[in-house]
C-alpha positions as CSV (number, residue, x, y, z in Angstrom):
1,X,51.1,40.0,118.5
2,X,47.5,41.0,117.4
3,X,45.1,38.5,118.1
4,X,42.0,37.1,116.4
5,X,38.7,38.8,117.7
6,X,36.6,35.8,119.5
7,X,33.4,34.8,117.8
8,X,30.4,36.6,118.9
9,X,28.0,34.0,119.6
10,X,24.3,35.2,118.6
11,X,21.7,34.4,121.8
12,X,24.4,34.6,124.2
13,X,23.1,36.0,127.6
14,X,25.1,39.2,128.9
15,X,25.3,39.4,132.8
16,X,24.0,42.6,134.2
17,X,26.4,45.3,135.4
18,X,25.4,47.0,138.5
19,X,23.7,49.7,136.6
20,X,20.8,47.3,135.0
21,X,22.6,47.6,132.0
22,X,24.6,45.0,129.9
23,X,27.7,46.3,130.5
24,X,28.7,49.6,132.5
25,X,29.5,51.3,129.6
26,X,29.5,54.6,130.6
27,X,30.9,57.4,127.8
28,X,32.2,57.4,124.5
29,X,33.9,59.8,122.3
30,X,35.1,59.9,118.6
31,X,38.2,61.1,117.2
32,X,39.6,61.5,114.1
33,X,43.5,60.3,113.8
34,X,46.0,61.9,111.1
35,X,49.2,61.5,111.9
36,X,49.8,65.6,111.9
37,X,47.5,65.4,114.9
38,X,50.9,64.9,116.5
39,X,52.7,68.1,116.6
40,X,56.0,66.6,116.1
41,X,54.9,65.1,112.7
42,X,53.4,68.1,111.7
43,X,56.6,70.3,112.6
44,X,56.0,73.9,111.4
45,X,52.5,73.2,110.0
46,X,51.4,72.0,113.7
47,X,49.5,75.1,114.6
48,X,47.3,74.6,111.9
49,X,45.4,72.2,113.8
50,X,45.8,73.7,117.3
51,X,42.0,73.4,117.2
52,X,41.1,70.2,116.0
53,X,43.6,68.9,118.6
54,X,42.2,71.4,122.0
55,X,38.9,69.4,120.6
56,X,40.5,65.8,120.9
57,X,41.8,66.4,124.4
58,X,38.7,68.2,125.7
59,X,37.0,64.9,124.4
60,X,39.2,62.6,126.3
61,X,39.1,64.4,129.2
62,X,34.7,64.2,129.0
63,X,35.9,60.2,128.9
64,X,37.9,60.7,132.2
65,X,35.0,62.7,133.5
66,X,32.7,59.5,133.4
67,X,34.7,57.8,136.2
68,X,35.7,55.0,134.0
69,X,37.6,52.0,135.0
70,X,38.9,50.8,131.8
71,X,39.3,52.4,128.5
72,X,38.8,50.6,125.6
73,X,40.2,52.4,121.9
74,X,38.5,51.2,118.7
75,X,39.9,51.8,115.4
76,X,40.1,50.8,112.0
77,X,43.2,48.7,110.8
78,X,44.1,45.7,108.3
79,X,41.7,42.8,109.7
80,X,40.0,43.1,113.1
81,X,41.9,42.2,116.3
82,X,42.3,42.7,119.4
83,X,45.8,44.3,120.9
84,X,48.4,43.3,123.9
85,X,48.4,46.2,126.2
86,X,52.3,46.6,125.7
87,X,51.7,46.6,121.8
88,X,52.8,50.0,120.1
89,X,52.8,51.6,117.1
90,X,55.0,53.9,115.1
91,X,55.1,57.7,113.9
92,X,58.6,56.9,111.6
93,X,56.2,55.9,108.3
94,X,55.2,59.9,109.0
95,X,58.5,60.8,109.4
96,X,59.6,60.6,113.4
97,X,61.1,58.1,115.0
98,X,58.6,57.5,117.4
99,X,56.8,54.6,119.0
100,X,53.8,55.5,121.1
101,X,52.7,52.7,123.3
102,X,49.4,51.7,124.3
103,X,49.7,51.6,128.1
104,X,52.1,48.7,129.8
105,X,55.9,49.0,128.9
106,X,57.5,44.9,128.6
107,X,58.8,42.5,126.2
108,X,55.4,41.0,125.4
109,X,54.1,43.8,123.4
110,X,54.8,44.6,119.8
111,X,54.6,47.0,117.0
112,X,51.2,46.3,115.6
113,X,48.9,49.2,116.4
114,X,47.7,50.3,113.2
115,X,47.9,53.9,112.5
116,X,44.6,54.8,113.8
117,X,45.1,53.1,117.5
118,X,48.5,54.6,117.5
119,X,47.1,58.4,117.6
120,X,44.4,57.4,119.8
121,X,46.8,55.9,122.1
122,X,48.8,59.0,121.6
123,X,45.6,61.3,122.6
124,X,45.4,58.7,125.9
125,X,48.7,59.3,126.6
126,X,48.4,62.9,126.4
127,X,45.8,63.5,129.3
128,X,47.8,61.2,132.0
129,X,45.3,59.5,133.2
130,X,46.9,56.0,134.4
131,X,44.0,53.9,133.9
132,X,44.2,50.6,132.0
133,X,43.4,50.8,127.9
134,X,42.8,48.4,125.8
135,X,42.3,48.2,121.9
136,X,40.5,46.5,119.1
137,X,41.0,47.3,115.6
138,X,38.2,46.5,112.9
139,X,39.0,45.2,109.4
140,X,38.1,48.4,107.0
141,X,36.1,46.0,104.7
142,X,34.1,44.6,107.7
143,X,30.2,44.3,106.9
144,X,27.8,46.8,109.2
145,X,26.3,44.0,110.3
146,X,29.9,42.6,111.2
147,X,30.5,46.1,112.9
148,X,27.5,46.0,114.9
149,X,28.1,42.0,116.0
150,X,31.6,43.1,117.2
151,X,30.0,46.0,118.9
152,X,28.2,44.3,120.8
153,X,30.3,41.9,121.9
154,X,32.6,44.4,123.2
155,X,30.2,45.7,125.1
156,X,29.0,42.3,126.8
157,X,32.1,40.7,127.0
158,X,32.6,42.4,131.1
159,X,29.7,43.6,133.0
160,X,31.8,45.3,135.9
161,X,34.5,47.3,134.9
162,X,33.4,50.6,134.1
163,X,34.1,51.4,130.4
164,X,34.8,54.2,128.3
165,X,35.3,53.6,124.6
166,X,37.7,56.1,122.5
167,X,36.6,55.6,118.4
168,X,39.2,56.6,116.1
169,X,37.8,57.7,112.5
170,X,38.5,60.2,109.7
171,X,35.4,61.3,107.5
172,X,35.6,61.2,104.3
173,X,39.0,62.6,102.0
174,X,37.1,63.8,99.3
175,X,36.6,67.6,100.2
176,X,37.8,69.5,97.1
177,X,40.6,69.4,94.4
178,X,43.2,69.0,97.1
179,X,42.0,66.2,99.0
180,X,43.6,63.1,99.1
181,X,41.2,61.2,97.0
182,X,39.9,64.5,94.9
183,X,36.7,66.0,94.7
184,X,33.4,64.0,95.1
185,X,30.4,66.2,95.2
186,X,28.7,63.2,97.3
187,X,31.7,63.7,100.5
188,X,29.8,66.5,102.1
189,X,26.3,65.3,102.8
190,X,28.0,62.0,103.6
191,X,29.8,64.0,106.2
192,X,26.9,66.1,107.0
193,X,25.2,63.0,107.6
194,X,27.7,61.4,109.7
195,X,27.9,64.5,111.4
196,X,24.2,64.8,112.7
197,X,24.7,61.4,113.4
198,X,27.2,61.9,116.0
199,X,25.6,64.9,117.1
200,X,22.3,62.8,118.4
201,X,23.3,59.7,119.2
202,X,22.2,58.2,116.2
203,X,23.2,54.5,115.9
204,X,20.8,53.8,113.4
205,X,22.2,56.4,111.2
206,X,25.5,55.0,112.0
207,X,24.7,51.6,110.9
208,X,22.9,52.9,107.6
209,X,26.1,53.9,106.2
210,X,26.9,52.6,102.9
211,X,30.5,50.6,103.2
212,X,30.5,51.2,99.3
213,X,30.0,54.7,99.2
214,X,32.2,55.0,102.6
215,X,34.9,53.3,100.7
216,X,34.4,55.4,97.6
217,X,34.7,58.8,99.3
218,X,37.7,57.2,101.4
219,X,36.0,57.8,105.2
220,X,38.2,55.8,107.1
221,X,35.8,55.8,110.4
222,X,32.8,54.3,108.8
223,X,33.6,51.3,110.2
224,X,34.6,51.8,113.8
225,X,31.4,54.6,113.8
226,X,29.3,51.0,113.2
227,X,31.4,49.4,115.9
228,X,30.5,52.3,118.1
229,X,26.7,52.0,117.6
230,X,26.8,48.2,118.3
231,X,27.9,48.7,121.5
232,X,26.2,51.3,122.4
233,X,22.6,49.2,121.5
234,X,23.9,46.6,123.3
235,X,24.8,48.3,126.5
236,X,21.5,49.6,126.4
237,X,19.5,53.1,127.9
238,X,19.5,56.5,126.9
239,X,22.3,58.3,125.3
240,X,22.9,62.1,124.4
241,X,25.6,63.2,121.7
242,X,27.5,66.3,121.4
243,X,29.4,67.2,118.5
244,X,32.2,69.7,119.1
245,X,34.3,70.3,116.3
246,X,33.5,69.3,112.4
247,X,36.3,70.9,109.8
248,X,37.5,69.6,106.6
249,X,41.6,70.2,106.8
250,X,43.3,69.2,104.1
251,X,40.3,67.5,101.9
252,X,39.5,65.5,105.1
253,X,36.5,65.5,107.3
254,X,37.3,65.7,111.1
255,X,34.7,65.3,113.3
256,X,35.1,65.1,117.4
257,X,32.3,64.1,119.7
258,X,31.3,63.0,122.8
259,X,28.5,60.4,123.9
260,X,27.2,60.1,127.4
261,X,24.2,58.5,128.8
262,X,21.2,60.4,129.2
């Protein structure tokens, strides 16, 4: 079963990995996560994002690049928590009887991943990489400053292992009359925004976001983007961003990127 997220306790001293840095965080990449990302959910539509998902693999496999250790998938859900490595999810709300697990197979996980750590686990799964994954969810009304705070605790909570973090996030679903939360003339130079963002590494951009307006315009990765740039300030150094793919399917912004230290 999920578990609470510890307190992050302002102050605290990180120890050093054996990089200088807090933690060996070493890449990150972001993701979006519909559910027709999986081509069995999508059935005959699936080709329709043949793109979008080439992007999400090529992506992963930049993570794999890195030499992690560890990977560590952060996505929004219900409340924020942290996830049993048996812990699944399941595709049969999007119509396939499905459960996608999120790396161990035994009888002390569950079916708690929330949608958006199920298709990031799905996109893990996908590369076979055998690594060990882990996930944390973040509550969808969480503060930036809450974002941030768990960031960074994430990133100081192991100085050894070395970590690559997979962030799961949908921009916003207000990209014409057919989105799923209509038109808003506002959704793209949010996107734009978040965008350029991802494209330079911007964590102060990140964290700028307005939750109001991100909640408005529907952007389900507003949060985990702010999770994203606590960690990254708190792992510390130089990092270079690269955004590959930006589209807006359906009404919703899907943007794919990958951060690596400089």
């Amino acid at each position: 079963m999920a578990r609470a997220a510890p307190r992050w306790t302002p102050g605290r001293r990180p120890r050093l990995g054996r990089y200088g840095c807090l933690v060996s965080l070493v890449a990150a990449a972001v993701c979006p996560h519909p559910p027709l990302l999986v081509p069995e959910v999508a059935g005959a539509a699936a080709g329709e994002l043949d793109d979008l998902r080439a992007a999400c693999d090529a992506a992963v496999a930049r993570l794999l690049d890195a030499r992690p250790e560890q990977l560590l998938l952060i996505g929004s859900g219900p409340r924020t928590a942290r996830f049993n490595t048996a812990d699944h999810g399941s595709l049969r709300p999007y119509g396939v009887d499905r459960q996608v697990r999120l790396w161990k197979v035994n009888c002390a996980g569950g079916p708690h991943l929330p949608l958006s750590l199920t298709v990031g686990a799905w996109l893990v799964g996908r590369s076979g990489t055998e690594l060990p994954r882990f996930a944390h969810s973040v509550a969808t009304d969480a503060t930036a400053d809450e974002c941030a705070r768990l960031g960074a605790e994430l990133a100081t909570a192991a100085a050894e292992p070395r970590t690559a973090l997979l962030v799961l996030g949908d921009g916003s679903a207000c990209r014409g009359q057919k989105a799923p939360g209509y038109d808003d003339p506002r959704a793209q130079a949010y996107d734009d925004g978040v965008a350029a963002a991802l494209a330079h590494a911007d964590t102060d951009a990140l964290l700028g976001l307005d939750p109001v307006l991100s909640t408005e315009l529907r952007a389900a990765g507003r949060a985990p983007w702010q999770v994203l740039a606590g960690a990254v300030r708190a792992a510390g150094g130089d990092w270079r961003g690269e955004l590959t793919h930006h589209t807006a399917r359906y009404g919703v912004a899907y943007l794919v990127a990958t951060w690596e230290r400089a």
